[in-house]
N, C-alpha and C positions, 0 to 999 in steps of 0.2 A: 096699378101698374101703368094705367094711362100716363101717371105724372113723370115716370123712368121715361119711359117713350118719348115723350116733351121734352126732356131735358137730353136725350140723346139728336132729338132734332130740331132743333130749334128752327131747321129750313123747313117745316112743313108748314109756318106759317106765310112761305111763300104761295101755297097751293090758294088759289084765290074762290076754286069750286068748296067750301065746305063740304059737301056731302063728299067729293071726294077725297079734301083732308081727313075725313074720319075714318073713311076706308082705307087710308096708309096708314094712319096711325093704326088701325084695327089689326094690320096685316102684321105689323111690326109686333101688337103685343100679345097675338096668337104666338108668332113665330117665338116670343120671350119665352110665354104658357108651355111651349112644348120643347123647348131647347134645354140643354145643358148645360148652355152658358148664362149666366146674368149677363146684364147690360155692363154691371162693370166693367166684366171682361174684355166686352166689345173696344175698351179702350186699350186693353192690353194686349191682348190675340195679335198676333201677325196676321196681315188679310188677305196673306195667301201662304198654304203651305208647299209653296213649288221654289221657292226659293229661300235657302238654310240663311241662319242668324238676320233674318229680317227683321230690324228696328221700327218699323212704321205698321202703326195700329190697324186694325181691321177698320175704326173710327176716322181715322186721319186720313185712308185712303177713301173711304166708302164720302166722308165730307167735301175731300178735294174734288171727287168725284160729280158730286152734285152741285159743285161751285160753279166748276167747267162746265157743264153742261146747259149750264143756267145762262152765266154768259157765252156759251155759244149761240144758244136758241136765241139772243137777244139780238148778236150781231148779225144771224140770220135775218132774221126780220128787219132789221133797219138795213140792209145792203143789198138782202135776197127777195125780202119779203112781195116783190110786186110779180114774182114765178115761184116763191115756196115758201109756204107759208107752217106757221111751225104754232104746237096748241102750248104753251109755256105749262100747265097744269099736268097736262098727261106727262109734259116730258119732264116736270119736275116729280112728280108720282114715281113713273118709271124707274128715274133716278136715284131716287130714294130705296126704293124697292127690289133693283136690280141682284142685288147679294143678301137678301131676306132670306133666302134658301140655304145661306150657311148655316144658319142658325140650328137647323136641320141635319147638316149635312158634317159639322163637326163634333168633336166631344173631348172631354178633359181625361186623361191619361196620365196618373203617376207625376202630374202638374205642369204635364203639357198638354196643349192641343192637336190633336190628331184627326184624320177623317175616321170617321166613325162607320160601322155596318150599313146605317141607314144610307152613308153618302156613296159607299162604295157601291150602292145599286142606283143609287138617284142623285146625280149631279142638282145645285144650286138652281140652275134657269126650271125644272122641273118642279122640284119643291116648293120654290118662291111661286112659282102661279098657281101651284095646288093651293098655298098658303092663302094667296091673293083670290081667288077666285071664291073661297071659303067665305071671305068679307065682303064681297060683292064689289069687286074693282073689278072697271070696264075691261070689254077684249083688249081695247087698244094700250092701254097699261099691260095688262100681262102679255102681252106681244111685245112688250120693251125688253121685261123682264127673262122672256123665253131667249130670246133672240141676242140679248146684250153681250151672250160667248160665244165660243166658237161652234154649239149645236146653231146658230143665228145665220151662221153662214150657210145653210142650205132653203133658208127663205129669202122673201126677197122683204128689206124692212123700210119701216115707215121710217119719216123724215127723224121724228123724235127717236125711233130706234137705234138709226144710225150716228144722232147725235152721240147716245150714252155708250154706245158700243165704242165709239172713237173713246171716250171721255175716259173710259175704264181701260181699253187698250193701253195707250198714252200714259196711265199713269198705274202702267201693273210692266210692261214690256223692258222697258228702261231695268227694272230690276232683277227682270230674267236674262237679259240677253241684249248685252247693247256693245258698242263700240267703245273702247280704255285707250287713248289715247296720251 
């Protein structure tokens, strides 16, 4: 399963700590081991169920995701870096890891995707750290992962959390709820 994993990320060979590349990857093929979904899916799923006929994969967002992110934390550090300095590994972890908790938290229905029992007690940021936490990824990753939605808004977050929390914002909001001009 390791190799699904690989091939659904191919940014984790950004992660430059190996021992904490193996714990994202670890995170992701627990989350597979215990899901309902294959990894296929992950390409076909809509990646949120709050907004109907959504054309854009669980994959497609979850990748944009960690694009942005990636270069944010970069521009940081070469404009901001000499007042805020930003760990590129945690925040690419994070990133990555951020909607691991669906995996979880959805399930297949009559050949659709629906929340499932599990989610309707345990939102994603919750899951995804139990997941995370299981593989032995750092607090400061699963403090991405807790805080990346809107439960995140009652702590106060680190630099890289606030990175992926815009980065997922930005590219989920737009499709809820924007301006039609």
């Amino acid at each position: 399963m390791k190799d699904k994993v690989y091939e659904l990320w191919p940014e984790l060979e950004w992660i430059e700590d190996p021992e904490l590349r193996e714990q994202t990857a670890n995170t992701w093929e627990l989350a597979l081991s215990k899901s309902a979904l294959s990894a296929e899916d992950l390409n076909t799923i809509p990646f949120t169920l709050l907004v109907p006929d959504l054309e854009v994969s669980f994959m497609d967002h979850k990748r944009c995701v960690v694009h942005i992110a990636r270069d944010c934390g970069e521009q940081i550090k070469t404009h901001l870096g000499k007042g805020l300095s930003v760990n590129m590994d945690i925040l690419l972890s994070g990133a990555i890891l951020a909607d691991v908790g669906k995996l979880l938290e959805y399930e297949k229905k009559e050949g659709n995707v629906v929340q499932g029992n599990y989610g309707k007690y345990l939102r994603h940021p919750f899951s995804g750290v139990s997941l995370a936490e299981s593989c032995g990824v750092p607090p400061a990753v699963c403090h991405i992962i807790a805080a990346h939605a809107g439960e995140g808004d009652h702590v106060k977050r680190s630099v890289e959390a606030y990175i992926v929390h815009h980065a997922d914002f930005m590219t989920f909001l737009p499709f809820k709820s924007r301006l039609e001009i």
